[in-house]
Every structure is written in structure tokens, then in C-alpha cells.
C-alpha positions as CSV (number, residue, x, y, z in Angstrom):
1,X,129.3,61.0,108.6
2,X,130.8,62.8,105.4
3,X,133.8,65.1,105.9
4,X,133.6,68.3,104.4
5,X,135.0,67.5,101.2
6,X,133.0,64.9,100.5
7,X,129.9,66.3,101.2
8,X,131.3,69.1,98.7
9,X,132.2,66.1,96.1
10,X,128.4,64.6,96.7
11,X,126.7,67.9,96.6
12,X,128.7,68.6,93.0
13,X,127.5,65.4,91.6
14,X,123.6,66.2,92.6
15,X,124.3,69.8,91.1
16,X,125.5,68.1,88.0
17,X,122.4,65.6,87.8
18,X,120.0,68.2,88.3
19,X,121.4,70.3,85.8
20,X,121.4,67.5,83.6
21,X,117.1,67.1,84.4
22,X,117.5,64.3,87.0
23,X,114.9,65.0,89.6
24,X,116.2,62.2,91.8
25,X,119.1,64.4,92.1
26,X,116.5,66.9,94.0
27,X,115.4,65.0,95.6
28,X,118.2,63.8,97.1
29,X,119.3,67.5,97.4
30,X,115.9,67.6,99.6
31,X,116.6,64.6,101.6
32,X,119.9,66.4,102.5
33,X,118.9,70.3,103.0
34,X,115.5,70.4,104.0
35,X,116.3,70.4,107.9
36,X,118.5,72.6,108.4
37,X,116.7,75.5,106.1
38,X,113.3,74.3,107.6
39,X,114.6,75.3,110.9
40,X,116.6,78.6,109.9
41,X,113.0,79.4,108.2
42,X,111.2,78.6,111.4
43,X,113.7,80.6,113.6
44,X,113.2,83.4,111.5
45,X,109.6,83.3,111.1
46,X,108.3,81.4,113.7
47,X,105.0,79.9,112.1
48,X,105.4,76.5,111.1
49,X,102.9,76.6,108.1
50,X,104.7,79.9,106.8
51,X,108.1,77.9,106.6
52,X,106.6,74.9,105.1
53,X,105.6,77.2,102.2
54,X,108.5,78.8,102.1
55,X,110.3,75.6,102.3
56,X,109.1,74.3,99.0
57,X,109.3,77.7,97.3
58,X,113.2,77.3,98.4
59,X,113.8,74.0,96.4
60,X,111.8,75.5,93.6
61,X,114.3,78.3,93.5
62,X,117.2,76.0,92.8
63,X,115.2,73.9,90.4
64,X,114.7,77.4,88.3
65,X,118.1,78.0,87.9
66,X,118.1,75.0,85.4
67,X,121.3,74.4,83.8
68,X,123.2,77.2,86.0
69,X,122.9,75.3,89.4
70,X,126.3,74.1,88.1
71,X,127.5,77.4,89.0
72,X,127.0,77.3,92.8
73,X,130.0,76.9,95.0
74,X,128.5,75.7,98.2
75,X,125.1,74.5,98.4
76,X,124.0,74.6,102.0
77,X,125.4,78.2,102.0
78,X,123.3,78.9,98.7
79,X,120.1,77.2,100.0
80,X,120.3,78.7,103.4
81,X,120.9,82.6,102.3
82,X,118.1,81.8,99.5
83,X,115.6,81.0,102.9
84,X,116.5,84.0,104.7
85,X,116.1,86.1,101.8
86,X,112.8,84.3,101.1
87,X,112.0,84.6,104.8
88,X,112.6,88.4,105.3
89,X,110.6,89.3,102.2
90,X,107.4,87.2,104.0
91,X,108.4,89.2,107.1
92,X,108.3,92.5,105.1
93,X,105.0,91.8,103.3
94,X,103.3,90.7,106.2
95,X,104.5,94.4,108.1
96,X,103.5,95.7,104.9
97,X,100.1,93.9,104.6
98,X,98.7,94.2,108.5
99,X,101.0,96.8,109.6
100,X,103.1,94.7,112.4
101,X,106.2,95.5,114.3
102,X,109.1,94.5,113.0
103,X,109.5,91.0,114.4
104,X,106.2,88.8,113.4
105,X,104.9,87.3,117.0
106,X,106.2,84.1,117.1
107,X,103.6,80.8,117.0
108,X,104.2,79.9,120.6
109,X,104.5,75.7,120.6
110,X,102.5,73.9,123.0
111,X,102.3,70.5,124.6
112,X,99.8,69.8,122.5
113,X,101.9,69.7,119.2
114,X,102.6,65.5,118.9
115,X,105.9,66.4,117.8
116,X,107.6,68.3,120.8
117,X,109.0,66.9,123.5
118,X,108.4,69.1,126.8
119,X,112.2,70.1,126.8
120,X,112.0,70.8,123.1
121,X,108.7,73.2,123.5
122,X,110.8,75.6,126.3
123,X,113.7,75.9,124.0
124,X,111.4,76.5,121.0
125,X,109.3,79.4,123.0
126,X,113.2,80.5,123.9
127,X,114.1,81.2,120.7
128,X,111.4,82.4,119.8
129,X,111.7,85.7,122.4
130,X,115.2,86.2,121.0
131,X,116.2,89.1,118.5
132,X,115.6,87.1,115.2
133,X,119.3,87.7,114.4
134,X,121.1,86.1,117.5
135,X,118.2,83.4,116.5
136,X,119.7,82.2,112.9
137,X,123.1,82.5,114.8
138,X,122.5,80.2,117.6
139,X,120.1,77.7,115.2
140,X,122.9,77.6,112.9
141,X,125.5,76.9,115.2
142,X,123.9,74.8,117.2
143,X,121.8,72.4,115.2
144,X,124.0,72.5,112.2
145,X,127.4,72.9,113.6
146,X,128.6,75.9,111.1
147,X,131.5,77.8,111.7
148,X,131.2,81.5,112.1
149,X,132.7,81.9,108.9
150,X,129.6,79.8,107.4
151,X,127.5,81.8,109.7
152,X,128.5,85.0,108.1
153,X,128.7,84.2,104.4
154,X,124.7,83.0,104.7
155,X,124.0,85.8,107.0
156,X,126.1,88.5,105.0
157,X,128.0,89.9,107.7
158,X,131.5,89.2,109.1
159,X,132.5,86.2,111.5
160,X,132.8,88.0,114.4
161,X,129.2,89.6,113.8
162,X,127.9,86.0,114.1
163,X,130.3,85.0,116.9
164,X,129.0,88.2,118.8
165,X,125.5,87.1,117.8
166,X,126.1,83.5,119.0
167,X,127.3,84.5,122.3
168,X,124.6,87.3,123.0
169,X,121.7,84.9,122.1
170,X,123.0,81.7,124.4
171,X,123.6,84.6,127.3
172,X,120.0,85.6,126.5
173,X,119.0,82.0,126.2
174,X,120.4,81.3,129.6
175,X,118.9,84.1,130.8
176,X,115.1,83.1,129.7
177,X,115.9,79.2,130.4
178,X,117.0,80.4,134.1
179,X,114.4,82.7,134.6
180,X,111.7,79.9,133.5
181,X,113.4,76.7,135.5
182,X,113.0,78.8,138.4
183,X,109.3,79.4,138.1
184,X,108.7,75.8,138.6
């Protein structure tokens, strides 16, 4: 596993590649990234074929800043604020469009999707009752292991605003994961 600093050292050298026009360099880029904003797009809007789209229109982002993706500091933080942006504006037009609440009903995952484990489908439909904020927190802590300082510059709020959103969402978690192991 890479230590900070040298993922920061690889993810410089792919930034200079693709500014140079090497597409291997994206899709290496890809290769590296598309986990981790897959699942903050899927946290945040819960459909899986919304964050597919949205998914590729993310790498199409950074591959439209040509020459000046030379210019970004970190590139998980970049990717990941440009899926939440890219996610909130789908969340807005679809309220717009039909009219919704604020938080789009989430796709509830069934057994029936090959790619869940049983274990994996109650955390999933867990999530998905959770404010979408204390979501991305817990996603982003979890899965990828950020910091709350991480958390907040790709969120836009300060590190204890995500630690506070961290720690509400697993009490909430707890809360829904209690409530449903005792129903069985």
C-alpha cells in the first residue's frame, strides 16, 4: 500500500501525462478513483444507474480541464467534491423536474442484486435511511479511511462538522442495524 506521499508523487505524474494527451494516464487515474467517488455518488444519490452516469461525466470533467489538470493539488479531494457537486445538481433537477422532497428515495438493494452479499444489502438500505450528509461522512470515513480534515475540504465544511457528522450517522446506524437485528 502507498503512503500518502507517494500516492501524491503517483497522482502528480498521471496529472502530468494526462496533461501531456496520454489517455493511459486516465485511465489509470480511473483504475485508482473510480471506487471511492462511485460510492460517495451512490451514498448521495442512491440509484445505481444515476451514479454510473454521473460517474463517467466525473472523469470527463478532469479530462476537460486539458492542460490545467496540472494545477490540482490533490486529486481524490478534486474528484470527490467534483461528484458531490455533480451529484447535488442531479438531486436538484430531479426536485425540480418531478417536484420531490428534498432527499430522492433511495433504490432499496435487494437479495436479488448478484452483487450483494446479505450483510452488504442491510448496511446499504442503512445508509440509505440516513441524512445524506452523515451519509458522505460515514462512506468517506469508512470505506476510504479519510481524515476529518479530508472530509471537510470535499465536503466544504470544517473538521469538526464532519467528525459531528461521522459520529451522528454510526449512532444512527447503530440505531437502524439494532432495531433491524432484532426483528429477526
Amino acid at each position: 500500500m502507498m503512503t500518502g506521499r507517494q500516492s501524491e508523487l503517483a497522482d502528480r505524474k498521471l496529472l502530468q501525462a494526462l496533461a501531456a494527451g496520454e489517455m493511459d494516464a486516465l485511465a489509470a487515474i480511473y483504475d485508482a478513483y473510480c471506487a471511492p467517488v462511485y460510492h460517495l455518488l451512490r451514498a448521495r444519490l442512491g440509484e445505481r444507474e444515476q451514479a454510473e452516469e454521473l460517474l463517467a461525466e466525473v472523469f470527463l470533467a478532469l479530462l476537460d480541464r486539458g492542460r490545467r489538470v496540472n494545477t490540482i493539488r490533490d486529486l481524490r479531494a478534486y474528484l470527490l467534491t467534483i461528484a458531490r457537486n455533480k451529484a447535488r445538481q442531479a438531486v436538484r433537477r430531479r426536485q425540480r423536474l418531478a417536484r420531490e422532497p428534498a432527499r430522492p428515495p433511495a433504490e432499496a438493494v435487494t437479495e436479488s442484486d448478484p452483487d450483494r452479499k446479505p450483510d452488504t444489502i442491510v448496511v446499504q438500505n442503512a445508509l440509505a435511511q440516513l441524512p445524506v450528509e452523515q451519509t458522505e461522512a460515514v462512506v468517506l470515513k469508512i470505506w476510504y479511511e479519510m481524515t476529518f480534515a479530508e472530509i471537510g475540504q470535499i465536503l466544504d465544511i470544517s473538521p469538526n462538522t464532519a467528525a459531528s457528522r461521522y459520529r451522528y450517522g454510526l449512532a444512527k446506524l447503530r440505531e437502524i442495524l439494532g432495531e433491524s437485528n432484532d426483528e429477526r
